[in-house]
LUMMARSE-239983 format. One record per atom (N, C-alpha, C): residue in three letters; x, y, z. Coordinates in steps of 0.001 Angstrom, whole numbers, padded with zeros to 6 digits, always signed. Layout:
alaXYZ
...
***
This chain:
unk+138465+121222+151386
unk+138938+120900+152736
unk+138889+119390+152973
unk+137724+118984+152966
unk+137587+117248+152524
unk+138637+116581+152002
unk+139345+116919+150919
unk+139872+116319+150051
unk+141201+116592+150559
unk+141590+117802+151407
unk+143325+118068+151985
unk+143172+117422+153127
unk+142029+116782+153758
unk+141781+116048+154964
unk+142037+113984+154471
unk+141205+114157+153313
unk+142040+112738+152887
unk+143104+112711+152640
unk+143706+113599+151672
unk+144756+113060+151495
unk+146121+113130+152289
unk+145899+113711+153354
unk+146780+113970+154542
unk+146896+112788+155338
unk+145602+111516+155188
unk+145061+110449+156218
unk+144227+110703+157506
unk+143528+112032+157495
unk+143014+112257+158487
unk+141277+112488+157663
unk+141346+110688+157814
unk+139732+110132+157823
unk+138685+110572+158052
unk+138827+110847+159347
unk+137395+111166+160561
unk+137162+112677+160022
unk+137764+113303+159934
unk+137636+115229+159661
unk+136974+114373+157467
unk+137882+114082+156965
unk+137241+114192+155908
unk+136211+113563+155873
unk+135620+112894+156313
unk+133886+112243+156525
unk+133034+113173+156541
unk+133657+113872+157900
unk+132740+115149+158519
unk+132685+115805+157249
unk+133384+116468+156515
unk+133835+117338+155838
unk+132772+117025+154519
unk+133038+116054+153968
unk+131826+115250+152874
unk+130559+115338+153741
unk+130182+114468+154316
unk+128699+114464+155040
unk+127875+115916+155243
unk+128924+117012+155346
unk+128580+118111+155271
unk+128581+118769+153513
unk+129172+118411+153002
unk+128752+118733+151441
unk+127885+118080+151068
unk+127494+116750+151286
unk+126262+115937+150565
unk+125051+116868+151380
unk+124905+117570+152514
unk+123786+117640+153089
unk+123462+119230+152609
unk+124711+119892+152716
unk+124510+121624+151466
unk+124203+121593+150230
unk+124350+120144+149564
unk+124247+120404+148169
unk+122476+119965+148181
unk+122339+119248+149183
unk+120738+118823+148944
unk+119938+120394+148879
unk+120422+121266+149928
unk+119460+121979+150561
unk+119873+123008+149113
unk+120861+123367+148917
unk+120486+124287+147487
unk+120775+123781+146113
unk+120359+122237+145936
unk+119795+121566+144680
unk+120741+121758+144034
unk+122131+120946+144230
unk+123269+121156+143671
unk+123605+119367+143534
unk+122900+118638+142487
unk+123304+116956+142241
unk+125228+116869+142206
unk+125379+117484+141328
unk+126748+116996+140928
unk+127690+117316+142164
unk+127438+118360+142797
unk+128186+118573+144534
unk+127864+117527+144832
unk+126456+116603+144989
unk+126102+115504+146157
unk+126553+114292+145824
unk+126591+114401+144206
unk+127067+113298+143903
unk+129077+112971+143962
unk+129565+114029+143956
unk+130958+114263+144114
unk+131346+113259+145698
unk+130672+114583+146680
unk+130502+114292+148200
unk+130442+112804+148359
unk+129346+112126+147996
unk+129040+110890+147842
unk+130041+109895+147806
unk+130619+110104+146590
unk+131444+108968+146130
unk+132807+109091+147081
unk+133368+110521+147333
unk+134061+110432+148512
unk+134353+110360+149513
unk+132630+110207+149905
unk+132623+109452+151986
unk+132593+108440+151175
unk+131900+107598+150288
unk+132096+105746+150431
unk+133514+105701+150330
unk+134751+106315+149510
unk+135837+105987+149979
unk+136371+106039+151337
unk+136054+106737+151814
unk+136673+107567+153047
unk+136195+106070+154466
unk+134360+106114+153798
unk+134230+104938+155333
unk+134701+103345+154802
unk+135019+102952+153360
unk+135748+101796+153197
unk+137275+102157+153864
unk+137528+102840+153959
unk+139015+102960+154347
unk+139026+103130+155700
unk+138170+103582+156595
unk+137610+103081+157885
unk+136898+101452+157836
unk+136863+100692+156931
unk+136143+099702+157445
unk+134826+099429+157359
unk+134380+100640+157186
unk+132850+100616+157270
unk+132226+100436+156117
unk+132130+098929+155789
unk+132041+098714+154706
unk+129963+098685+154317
unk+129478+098697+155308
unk+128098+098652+155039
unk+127444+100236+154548
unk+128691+101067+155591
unk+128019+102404+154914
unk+128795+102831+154005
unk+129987+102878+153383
unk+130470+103266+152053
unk+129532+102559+151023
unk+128737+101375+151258
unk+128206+100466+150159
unk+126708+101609+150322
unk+126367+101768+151179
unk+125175+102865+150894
unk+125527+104163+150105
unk+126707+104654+150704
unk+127118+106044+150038
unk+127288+105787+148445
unk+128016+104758+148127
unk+128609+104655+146698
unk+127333+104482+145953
unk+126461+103745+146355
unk+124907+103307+145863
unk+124404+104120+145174
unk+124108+105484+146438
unk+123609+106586+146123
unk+123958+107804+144879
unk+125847+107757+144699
unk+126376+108107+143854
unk+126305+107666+142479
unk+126527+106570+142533
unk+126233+105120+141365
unk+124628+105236+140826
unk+123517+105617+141216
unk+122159+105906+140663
unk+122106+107366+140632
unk+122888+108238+140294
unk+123150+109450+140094
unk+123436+109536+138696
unk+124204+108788+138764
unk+125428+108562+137315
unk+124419+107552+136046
unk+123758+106581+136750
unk+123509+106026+135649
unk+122023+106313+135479
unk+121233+107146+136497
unk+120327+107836+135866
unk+119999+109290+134922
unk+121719+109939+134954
unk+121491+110923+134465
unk+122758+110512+133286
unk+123131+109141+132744
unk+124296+108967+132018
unk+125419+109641+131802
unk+125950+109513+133483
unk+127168+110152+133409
unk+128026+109316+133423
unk+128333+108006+132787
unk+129455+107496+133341
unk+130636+107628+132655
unk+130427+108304+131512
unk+132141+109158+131037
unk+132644+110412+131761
unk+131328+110905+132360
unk+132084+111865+133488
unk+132915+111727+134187
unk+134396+112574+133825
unk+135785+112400+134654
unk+135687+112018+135875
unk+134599+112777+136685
unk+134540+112885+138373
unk+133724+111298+138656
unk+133201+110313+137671
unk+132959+109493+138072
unk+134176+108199+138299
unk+135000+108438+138109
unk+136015+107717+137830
unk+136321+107207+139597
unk+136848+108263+140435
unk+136678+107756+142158
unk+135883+107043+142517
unk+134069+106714+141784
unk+132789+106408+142248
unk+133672+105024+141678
unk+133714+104410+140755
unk+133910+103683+139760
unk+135192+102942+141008
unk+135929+103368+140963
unk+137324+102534+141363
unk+136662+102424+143093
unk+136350+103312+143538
unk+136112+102927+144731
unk+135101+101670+145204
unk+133997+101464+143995
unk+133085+100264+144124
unk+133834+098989+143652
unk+134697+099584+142803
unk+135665+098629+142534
unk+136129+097759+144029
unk+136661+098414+144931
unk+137520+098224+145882
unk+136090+097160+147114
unk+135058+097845+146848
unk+134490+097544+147970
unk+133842+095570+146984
unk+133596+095765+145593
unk+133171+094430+145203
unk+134992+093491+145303
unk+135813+093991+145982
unk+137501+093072+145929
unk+137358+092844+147321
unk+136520+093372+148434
unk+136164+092929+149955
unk+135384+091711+149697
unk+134538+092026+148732
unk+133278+090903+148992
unk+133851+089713+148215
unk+134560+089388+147363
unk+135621+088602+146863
unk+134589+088399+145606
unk+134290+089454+144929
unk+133553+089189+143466
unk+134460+089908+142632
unk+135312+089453+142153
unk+136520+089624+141771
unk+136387+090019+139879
unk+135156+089366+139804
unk+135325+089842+137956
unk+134224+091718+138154
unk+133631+091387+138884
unk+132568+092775+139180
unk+134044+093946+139454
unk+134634+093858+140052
unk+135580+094678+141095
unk+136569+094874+139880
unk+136642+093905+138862
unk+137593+094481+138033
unk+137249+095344+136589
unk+135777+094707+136758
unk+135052+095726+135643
unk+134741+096974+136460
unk+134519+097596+137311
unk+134380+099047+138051
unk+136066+099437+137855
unk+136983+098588+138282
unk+138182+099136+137567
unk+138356+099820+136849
unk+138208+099265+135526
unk+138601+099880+134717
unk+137791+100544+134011
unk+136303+100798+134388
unk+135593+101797+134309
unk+136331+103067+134689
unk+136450+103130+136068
unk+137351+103908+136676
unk+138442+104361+136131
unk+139349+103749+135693
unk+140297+104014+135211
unk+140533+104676+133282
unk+139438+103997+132891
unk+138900+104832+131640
unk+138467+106072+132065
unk+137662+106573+132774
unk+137154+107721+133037
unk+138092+108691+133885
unk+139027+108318+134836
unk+140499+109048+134536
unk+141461+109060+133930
unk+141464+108828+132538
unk+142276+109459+131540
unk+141955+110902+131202
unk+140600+111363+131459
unk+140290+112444+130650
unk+140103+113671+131667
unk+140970+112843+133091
unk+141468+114349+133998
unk+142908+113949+134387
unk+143257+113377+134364
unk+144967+113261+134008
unk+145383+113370+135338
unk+144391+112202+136300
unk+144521+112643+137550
unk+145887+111363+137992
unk+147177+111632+138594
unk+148317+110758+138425
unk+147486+109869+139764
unk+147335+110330+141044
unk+147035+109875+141928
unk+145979+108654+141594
unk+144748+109236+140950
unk+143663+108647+141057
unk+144019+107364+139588
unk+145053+107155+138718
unk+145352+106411+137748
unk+146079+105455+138958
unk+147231+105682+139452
unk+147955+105030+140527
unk+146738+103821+141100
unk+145462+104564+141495
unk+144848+104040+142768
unk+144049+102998+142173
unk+143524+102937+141206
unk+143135+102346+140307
unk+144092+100872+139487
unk+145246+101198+139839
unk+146379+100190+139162
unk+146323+099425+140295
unk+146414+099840+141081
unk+146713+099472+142639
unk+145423+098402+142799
unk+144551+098611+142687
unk+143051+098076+142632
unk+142983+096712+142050
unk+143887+096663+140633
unk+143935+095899+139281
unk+144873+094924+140440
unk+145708+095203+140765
unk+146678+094538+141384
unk+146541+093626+142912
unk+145428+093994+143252
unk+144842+093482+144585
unk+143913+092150+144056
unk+143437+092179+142771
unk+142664+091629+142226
unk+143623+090540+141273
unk+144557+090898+140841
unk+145429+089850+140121
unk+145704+089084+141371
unk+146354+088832+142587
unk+146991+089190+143324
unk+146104+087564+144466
unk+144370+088222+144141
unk+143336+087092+144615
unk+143772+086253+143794
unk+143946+086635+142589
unk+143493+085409+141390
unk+144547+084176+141375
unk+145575+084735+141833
unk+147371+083840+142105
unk+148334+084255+140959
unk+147631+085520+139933
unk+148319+085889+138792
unk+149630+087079+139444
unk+150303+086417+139658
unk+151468+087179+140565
unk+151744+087729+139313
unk+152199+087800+138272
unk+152950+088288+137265
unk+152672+089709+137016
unk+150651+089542+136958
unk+150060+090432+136205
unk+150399+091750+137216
unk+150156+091261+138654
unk+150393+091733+139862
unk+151576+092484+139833
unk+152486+092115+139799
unk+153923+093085+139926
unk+153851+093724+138773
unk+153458+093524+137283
unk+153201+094677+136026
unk+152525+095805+136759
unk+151513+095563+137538
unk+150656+096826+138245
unk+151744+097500+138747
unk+151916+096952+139697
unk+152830+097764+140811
unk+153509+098589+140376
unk+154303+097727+139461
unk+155780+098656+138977
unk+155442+099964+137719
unk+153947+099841+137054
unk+153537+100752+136829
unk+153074+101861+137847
unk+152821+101542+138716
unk+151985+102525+139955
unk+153970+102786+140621
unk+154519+102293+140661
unk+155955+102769+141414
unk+156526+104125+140046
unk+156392+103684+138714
unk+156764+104588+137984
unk+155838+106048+138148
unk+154361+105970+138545
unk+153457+107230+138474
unk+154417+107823+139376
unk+154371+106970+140544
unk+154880+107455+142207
unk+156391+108751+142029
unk+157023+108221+140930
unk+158473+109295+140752
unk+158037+110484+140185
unk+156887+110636+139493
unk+156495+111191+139136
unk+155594+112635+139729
unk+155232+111709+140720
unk+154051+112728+141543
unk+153909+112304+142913
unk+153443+113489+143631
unk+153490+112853+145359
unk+151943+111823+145669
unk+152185+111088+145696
unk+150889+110250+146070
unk+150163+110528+147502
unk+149170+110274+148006
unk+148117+110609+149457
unk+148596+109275+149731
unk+148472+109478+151124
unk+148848+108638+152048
unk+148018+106858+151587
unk+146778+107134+151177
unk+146410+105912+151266
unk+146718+105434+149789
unk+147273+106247+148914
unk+147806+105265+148210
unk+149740+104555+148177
unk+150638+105512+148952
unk+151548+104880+149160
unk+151737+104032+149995
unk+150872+103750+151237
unk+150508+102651+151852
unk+150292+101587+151404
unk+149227+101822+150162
unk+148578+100082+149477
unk+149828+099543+149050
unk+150719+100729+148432
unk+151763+100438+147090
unk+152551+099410+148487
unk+153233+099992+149228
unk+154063+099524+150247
unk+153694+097921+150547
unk+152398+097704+150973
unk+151709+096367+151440
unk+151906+095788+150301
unk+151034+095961+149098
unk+151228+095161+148005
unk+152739+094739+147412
unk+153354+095510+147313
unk+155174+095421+147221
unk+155424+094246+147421
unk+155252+094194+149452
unk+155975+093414+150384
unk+155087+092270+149992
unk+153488+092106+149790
unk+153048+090743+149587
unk+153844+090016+148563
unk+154134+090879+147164
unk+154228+089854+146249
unk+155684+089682+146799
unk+156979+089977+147126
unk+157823+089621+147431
unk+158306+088487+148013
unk+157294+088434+149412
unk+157185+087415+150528
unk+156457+086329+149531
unk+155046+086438+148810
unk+154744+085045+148088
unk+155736+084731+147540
unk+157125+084966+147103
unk+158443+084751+146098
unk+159265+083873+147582
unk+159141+084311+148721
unk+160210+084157+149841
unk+160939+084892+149496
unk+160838+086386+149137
unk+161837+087159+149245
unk+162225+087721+150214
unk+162672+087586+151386
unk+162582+088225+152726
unk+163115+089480+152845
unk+164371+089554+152061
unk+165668+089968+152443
unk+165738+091120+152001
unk+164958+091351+150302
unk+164613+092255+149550
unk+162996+093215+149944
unk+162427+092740+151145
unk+161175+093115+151587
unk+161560+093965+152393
unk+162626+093347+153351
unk+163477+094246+154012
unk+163547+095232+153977
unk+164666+095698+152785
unk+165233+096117+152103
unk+164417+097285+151596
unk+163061+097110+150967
unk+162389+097634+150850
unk+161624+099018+151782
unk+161345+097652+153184
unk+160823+098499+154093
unk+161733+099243+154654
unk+162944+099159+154455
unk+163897+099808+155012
unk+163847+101697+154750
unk+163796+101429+153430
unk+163101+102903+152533
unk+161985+103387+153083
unk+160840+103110+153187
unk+159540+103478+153577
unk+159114+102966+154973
unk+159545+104133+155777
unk+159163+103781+157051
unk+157983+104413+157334
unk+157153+103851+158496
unk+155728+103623+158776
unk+154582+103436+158221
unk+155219+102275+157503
unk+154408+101234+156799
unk+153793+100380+157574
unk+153292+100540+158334
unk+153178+099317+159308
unk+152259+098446+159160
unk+151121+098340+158139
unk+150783+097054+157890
unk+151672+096381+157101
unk+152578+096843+155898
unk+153909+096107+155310
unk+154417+095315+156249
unk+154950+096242+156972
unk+155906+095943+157937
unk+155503+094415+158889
unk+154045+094438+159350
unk+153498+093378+159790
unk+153317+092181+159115
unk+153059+092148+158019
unk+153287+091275+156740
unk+154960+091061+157137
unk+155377+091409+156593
unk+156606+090999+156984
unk+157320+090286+158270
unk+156462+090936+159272
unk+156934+089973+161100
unk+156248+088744+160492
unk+155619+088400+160183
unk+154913+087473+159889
unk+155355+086443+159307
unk+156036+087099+158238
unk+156445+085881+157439
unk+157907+085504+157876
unk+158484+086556+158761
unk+160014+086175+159611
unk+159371+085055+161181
unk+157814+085380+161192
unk+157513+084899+162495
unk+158185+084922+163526
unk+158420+086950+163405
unk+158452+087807+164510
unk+157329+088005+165295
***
């Protein structure tokens, strides 16, 4: 239920939804439930913002894993990319890219399209700091090829959308951002990126 609550974009219900699996799995001694739960409220409250308590949640998940050496475990792969995401807030940019591709090694071996996407996407936020525009659009246009492939959750065709329109606009591509957003409507942080750089 959690997980048809993320990926729908309805945040607040999937929090609830986790917070309530981390707290059942305690009471009948179920780690790998708590540790699952775990790693998917720290996504859930980074994507709210709440970056002090996803950094507790992921913590908790993250000394799960490396006290019981799970980190080839498939299901660690979300824990992995998501700390990823939260060390690309704090602008520690070589940390954020090694949880990357931790992450992204450890979903190969569930063939998850979404969670490979989200992870490229990640790589690309991080080229992106660095001024490596190049490496940046290789991401993308790999994560646009998963995308034909498979229906992506809301929060990852969103990033794809924003990231798109950034590297475009760093080009002064206006016209083709457009163009873009023209396709994918209610994008609206894209879209704002974009008033922006028309200085609408």
């Amino acid at each position: 239920l959690g997980h048809w609550y993320f990926m729908s974009g309805d945040l607040r219900a999937a929090a609830e939804v986790f917070k309530e699996t981390i707290e059942i799995a305690d009471r009948i001694h179920k780690p790998f439930m708590g540790m699952h739960g775990a790693g998917k409220l720290a996504i859930v409250f980074w994507q709210q913002g709440y970056l002090r308590q996803a950094e507790q949640a992921s913590q908790a998940a993250l000394s799960f894993i490396l006290q019981n050496k799970l980190e080839q475990v498939p299901m660690s792969s979300e824990l992995f990319i998501g700390r990823g995401f939260l060390a690309y807030e704090r602008n520690e940019l070589d940390e954020a890219e090694s949880y990357m591709r931790l992450g992204l090694e450890a979903v190969q071996r569930r063939n998850a399209v979404p969670q490979t996407a989200w992870g490229r996407l990640g790589l690309a936020c991080i080229a992106l700091a660095r001024g490596d525009l190049q490496a940046a659009e290789m991401e993308i246009q790999e994560v646009e090829r998963l995308s034909s492939s498979a229906e992506m959750p809301v929060h990852v065709s969103s990033r794809l959308a924003e990231l798109k329109v950034r590297t475009l606009l760093s080009q002064g591509r206006i016209e083709p951002a457009e163009q873009y957003l023209a396709g994918s409507p209610g994008e609206t942080l894209a879209l704002a990126r974009l008033y922006l750089a028309k200085g609408d």
